[in-house]
C-alpha positions as CSV (number, residue, x, y, z in Angstrom):
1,X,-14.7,3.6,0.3
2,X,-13.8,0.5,2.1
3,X,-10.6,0.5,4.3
4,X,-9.6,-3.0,5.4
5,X,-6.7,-3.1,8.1
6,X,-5.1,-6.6,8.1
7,X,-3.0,-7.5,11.0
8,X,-0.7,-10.5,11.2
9,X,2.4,-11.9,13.1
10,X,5.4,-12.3,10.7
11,X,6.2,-11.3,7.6
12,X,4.9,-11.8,4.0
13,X,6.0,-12.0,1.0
14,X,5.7,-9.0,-1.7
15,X,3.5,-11.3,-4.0
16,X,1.9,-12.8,-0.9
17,X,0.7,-9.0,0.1
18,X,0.0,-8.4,-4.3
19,X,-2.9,-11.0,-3.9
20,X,-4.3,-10.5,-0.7
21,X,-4.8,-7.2,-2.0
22,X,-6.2,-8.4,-5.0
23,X,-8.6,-11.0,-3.5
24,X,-9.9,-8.0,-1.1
25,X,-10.3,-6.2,-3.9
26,X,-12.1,-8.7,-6.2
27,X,-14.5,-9.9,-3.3
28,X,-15.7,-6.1,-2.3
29,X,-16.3,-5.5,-6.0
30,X,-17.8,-9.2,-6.1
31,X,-19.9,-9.0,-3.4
32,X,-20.3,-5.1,-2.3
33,X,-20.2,-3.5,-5.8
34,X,-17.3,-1.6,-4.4
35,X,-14.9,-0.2,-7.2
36,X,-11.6,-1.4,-6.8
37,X,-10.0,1.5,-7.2
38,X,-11.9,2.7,-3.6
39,X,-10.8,-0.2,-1.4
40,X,-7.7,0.9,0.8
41,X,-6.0,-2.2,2.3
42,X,-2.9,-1.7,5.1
43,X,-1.7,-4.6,6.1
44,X,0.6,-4.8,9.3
45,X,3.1,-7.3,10.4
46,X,3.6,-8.0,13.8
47,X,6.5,-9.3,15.6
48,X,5.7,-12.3,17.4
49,X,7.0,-10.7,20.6
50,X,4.4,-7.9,20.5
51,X,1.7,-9.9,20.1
52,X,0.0,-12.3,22.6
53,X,-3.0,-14.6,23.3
54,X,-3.7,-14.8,26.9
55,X,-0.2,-14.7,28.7
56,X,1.6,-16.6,25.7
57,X,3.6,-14.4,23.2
58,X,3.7,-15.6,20.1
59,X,7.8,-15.1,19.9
């Protein structure tokens, strides 16, 4: 059972998160031989303000 946690700042659209789901999906099935129906994807949006690199917040 693959479990893929995508993390991101900002938001997506709801089709934007419908196909990285399915392009997950197709390339673990593609490549793994992992059933779709087994691959668990949660994908969390980050405000830029919570989220830095180095001492730079992205907001």
């Amino acid at each position: 059972m693959p479990y893929i946690n995508l993390k991101l700042v900002g938001k997506l659209t709801k089709e934007q998160k419908n196909e990285i789901a399915k392009q997950f999906s197709e390339t673990l099935l593609k490549v793994a031989n992992k059933p779709k129906d087994h691959t668990y994807l949660v994908i969390d949006e980050v405000s830029g303000e919570n989220w830095a690199v180095g001492e730079k917040l992205f907001a």
